[in-house]
N, C-alpha and C positions, 0 to 999 in steps of 0.2 A: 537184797531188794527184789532181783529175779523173782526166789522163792515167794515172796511176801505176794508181788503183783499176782503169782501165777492160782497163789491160793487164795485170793481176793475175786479174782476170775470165778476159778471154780465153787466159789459161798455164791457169789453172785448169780449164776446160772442155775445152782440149786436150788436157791428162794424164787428165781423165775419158774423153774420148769413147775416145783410143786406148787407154786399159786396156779399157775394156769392151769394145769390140771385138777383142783380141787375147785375153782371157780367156776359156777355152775352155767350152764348154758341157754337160760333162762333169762328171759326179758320181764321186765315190769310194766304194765300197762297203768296209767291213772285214766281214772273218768270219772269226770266233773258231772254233776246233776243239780239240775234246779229242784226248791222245796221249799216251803212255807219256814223251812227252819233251817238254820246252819247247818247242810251236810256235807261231811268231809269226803275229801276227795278218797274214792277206793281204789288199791291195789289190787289188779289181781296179773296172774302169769300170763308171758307169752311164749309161746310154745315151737314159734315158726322158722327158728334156726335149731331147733334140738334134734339129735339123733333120730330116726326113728324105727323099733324093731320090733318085728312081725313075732306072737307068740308063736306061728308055725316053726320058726328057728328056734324054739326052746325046746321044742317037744310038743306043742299040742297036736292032738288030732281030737277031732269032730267026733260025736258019742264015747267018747272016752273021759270021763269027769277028770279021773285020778289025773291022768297024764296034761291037761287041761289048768287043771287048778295047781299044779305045780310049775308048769312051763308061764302061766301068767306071774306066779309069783317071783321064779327066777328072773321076767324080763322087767319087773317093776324093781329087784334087788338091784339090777344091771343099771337101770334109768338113775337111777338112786345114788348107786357110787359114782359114776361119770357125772355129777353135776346136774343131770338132767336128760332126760328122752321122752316121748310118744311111744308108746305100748300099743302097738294095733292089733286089734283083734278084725280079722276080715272078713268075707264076706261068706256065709253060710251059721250054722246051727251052735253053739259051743256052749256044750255042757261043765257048770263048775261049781265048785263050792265059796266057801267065802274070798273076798278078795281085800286084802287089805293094801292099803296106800302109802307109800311114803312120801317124803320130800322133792318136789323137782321131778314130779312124775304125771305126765297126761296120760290115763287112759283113753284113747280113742275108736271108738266103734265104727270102721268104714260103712258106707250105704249098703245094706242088705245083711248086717251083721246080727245075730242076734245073740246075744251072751246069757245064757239058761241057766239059772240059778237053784241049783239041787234044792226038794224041800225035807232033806234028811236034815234035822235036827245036830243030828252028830257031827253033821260037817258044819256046824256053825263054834267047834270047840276047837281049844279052850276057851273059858270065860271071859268078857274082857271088861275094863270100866266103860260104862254104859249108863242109860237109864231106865226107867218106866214111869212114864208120867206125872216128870216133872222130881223122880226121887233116883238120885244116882245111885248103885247095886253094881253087879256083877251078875253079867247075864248073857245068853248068843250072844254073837258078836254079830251086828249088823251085818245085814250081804254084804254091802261094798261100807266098809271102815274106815277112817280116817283119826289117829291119832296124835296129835301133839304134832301133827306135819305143815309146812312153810311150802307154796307155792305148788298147790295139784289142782287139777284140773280132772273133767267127763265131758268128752265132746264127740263131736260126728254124727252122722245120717243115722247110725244102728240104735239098736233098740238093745235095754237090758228088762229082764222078767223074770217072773218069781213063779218058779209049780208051787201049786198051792192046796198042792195033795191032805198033806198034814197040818198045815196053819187051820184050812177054813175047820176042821175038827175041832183046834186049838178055842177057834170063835165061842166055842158055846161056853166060855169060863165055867166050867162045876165045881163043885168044894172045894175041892185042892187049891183050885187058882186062887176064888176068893180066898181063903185062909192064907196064905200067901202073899198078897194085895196086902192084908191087915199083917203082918209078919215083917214084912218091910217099908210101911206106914209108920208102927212101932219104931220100928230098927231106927229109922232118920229122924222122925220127931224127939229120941233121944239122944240122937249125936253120935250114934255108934260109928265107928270108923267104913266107909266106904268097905276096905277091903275085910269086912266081916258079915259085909252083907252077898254072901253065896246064893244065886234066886235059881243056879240051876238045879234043876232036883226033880223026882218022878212023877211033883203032881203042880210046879210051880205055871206050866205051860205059859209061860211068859216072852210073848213073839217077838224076834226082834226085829230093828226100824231099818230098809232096805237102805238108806241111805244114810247116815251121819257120820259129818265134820265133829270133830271132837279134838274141843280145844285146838283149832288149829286157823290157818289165817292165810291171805292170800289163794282163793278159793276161784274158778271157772266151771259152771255147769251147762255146757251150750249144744242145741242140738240136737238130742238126744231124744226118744221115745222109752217112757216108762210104763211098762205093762203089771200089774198087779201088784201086791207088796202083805208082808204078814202082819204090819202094824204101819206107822205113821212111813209116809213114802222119803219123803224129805229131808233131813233131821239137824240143821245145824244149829250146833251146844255148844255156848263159852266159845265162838269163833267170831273172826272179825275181816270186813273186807273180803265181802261175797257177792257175785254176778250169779244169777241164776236167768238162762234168755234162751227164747225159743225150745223150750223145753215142752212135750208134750204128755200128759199123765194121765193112765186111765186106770183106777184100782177101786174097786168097789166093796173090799172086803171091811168087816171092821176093825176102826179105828185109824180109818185110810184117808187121813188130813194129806192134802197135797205136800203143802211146805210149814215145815214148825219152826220158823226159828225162834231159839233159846235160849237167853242171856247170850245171844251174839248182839254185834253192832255193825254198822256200816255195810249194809245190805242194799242191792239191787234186782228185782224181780221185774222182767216185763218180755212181752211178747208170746208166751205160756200160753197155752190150753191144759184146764185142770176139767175131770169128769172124773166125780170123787165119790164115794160113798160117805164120807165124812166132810169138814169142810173144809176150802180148797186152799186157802191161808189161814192158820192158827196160831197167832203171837202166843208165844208162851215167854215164861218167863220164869219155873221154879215152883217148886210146891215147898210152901210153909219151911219148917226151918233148916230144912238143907238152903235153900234159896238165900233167907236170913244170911248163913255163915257163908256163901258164896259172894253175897252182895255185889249182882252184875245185871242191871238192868237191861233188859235189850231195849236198843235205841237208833236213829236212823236209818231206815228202812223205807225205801221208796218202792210202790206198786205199779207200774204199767205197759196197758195197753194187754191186757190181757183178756182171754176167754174162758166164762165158764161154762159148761155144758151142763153136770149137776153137781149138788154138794149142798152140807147141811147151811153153809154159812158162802158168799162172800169174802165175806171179811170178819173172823174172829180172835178177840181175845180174851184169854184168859183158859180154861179154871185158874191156870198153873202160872199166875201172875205175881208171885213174891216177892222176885226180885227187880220189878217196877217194870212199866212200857211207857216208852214216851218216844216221841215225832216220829211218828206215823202218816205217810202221805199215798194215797192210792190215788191215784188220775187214769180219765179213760179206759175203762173198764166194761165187759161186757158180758150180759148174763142171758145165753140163746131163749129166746123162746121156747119155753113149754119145759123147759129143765125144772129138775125138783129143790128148792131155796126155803130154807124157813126164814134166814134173814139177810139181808144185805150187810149189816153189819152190827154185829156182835158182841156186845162186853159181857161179861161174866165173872163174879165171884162171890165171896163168901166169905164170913166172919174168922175163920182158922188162915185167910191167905196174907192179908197185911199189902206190902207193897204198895205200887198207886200205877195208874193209867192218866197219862197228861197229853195234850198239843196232836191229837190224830186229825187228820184233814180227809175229808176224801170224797173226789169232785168228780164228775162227769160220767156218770154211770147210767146206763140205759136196762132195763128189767123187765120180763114179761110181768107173769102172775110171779107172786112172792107168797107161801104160806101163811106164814106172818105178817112181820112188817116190814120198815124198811130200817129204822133203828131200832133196836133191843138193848138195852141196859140192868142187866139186872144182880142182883147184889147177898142172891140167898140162897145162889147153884148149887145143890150137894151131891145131886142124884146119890148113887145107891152109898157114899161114904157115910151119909147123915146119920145114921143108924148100925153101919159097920162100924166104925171106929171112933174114939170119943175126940172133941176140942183138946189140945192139951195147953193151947193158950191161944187167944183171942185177940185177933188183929182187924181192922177194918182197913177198908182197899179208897183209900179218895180218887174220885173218877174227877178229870173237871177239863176244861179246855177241847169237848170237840165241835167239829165243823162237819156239818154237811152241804154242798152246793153242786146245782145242777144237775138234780138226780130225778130218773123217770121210771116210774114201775106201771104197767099195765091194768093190777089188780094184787092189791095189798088186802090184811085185816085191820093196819094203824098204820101211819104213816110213823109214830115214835111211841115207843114203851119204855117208860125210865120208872124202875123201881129201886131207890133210893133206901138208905138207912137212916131211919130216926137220928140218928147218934152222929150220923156223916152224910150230909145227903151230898147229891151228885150238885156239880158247879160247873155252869156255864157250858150249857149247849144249843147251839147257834146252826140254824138251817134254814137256807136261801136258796129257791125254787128248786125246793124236795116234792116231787108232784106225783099222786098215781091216779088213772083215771078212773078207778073204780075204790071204793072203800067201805069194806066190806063190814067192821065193827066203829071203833071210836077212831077220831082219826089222832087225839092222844091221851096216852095211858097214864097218867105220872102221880106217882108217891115220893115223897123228901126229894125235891131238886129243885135249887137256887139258880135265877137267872137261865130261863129257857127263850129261847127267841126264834121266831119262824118269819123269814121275812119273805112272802113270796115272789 
């Protein structure tokens, strides 16, 4: 009986010690939000009992990439098996190449930190699953990565930035790229397997997105100051249960949308300044039939309280809408004066995309001069694909359920542009005291759309 108790003891202390040890160090935060639609409560991590360790203990040192980009990776390996830790990078200059995330890991940039992200191509290898616009490949690996990871976080005072030595090159897409574009167009219109679609190669220059969540959940982006980016600054794909707050962005190069998110759900944006070359929120949602065999709409996503300084859009969605958008609510919102806007808010798509766009709300927006207007709807987007690359099957996109209320622009060309499809027109869109005080063409534009109502 002795023997029995004493080895009863020792099972017993061993299932203890290794729970606690593998039990990660990491808190769950929930936060509740109001929204014209049911949104679920979000998880994201809390970071403020976890270890926290300086990559100078790993080995970094400042203008040293090599030693840098591996002393980061060791102390995110480190954060990783203990359950959980804060990766500080402190205060000064630190040069590095990609950074990828695991699980149960904050990176955090102390005040004055700035984390310099090599524009050597090479250091963006090996390949990793990724996208381009809406079509999953094998491609760089975003600067800072995230794959198939449960509770990380980017927070602190510091700033992370892109040299943009060899992107802004990359910018002027010549033959190779287009041919390439149409190469992997092809590839996913017929189903080829992800990993046969290879995009790195000597003439694909296909840049990748400084930031993307990929497929992963339980997300914190707080803090932080974003300086330049080689393509979309933002990027969460197939993720769920994301805070993005007090985040500052300033990237002017193309294709430099603030924030995409992409067949994620359960999103929080507010408190941001975007000053974009592109525009500064981009729902997306899939291109055509990768989207299809994904079948993951993005969906609650709440906006505010934000600034935008310039950007092509406000508030856009689409091209890359296939895999549906719906409740969408953007509140109090602000657009500086004299920033460059073509619209406030944005639909977009096109006969190859299918999906649908439903229930967007978005109230209390204040706006200088607007180029355009202040709604845009439009249903026949193709720019330069229309003639690249052929239909390979024909879907139309049903838009219906939006709202606009208490919205003020300075000097618009329409107050709404709905260009509708014969075959599908747009349904049900509703705007109460949407006002600019100058209007410069018609103040509406509309082709095929059911149930339009302006109530001032």
């Amino acid at each position: 009986m002795k023997k029995t108790g004493i080895l009863l003891i020792l099972i017993c202390f061993t299932v203890f010690y290794s729970c606690k040890t593998e039990t990660p160090s990491v808190n769950i935060q929930e936060i509740s939000i109001e929204a014209p639609f049911d949104m679920p409560t979000i998880k994201i991590p809390d970071f403020s009992n976890s270890k926290r360790m300086s990559i100078v203990d790993f080995g970094a040192t400042q203008g040293d990439k090599d030693k840098t980009s591996k002393a980061i990776a060791l102390a995110i390996n480190e954060a990783n098996e203990i359950g959980g830790g804060v990766v500080v990078i402190p205060e000064g200059k630190w040069i590095t190449g990609k950074v990828h995330l695991k699980s149960n890991v904050n990176l955090h940039l102390n005040k004055g930190a700035i984390l310099l992200f090599s524009e050597d191509p090479e250091d963006y290898l090996p390949a990793v699953n990724t996208t381009w616009e809406g079509m999953e490949c094998l491609n760089y690996s975003p600067l800072i990565y995230a794959y198939k990871c449960k509770n990380i976080a980017i927070t602190g005072a510091g700033e992370i930035k892109a040299k943009m030595d060899v992107w802004e090159k990359w910018f002027l897409r010549p033959p190779g790229h287009m041919d390439n574009l149409k190469r992997l167009y092809n590839l996913a219109s017929k189903d080829v397997p992800v990993e046969e679609r290879q995009m790195v190669n000597g003439s694909s220059h296909m840049r990748p997105q400084f930031i993307q969540f990929n497929r992963s959940e339980n997300i914190l982006l707080e803090g932080i100051t974003i300086t330049n980016s080689p393509f979309w600054v933002i990027h969460p794909f197939l993720s769920k249960d994301i805070v993005i707050r007090n985040v500052k962005v300033w990237a002017h190069g193309h294709n430099n949308d603030g924030v995409d998110p992409e067949m994620s759900q359960n999103i929080l944006i507010e408190d941001c300044v975007f000053d974009q070359g592109d525009d500064a929120i981009a729902i997306k949602s899939g291109r055509n039939q990768d989207a299809w065999r994904l079948n993951t709409p993005t969906k609650n996503l709440v906006i505010q309280n934000c600034i935008v300084k310039n950007g092509h859009q406000l508030l856009a969605i689409g091209s890359e809408l296939s895999g549906g958008v719906e409740n969408v609510f953007m509140n109090n919102c602000k657009v500086v004066d004299g920033a460059k806007l073509n619209h406030l808010v944005y639909i977009k798509t096109n006969e190859r995309r299918g999906g649908y766009v439903k229930n967007i709300y978005v109230n209390n927006i204040v706006a200088g001069k607007i180029d355009e207007g202040i709604l845009g709807i439009e249903t026949d987007v193709l720019y330069q694909w229309r003639d690249l690359v052929p239909t390979y099957e024909k879907r139309l996109t049903p838009i219906t359920n939006i709202y606009l209320e208490n919205i003020q622009s300075k000097d618009v060309k329409f107050i709404s542009r709905v260009l509708g499809q014969e075959e599908l027109p747009v349904e049900n869109v509703f705007l109460k005291n949407v006002l600019a005080d100058t209007i410069r063409n018609e103040k509406y534009i509309h082709e095929n759309i059911l149930n339009f109502k302006d109530n001032k």
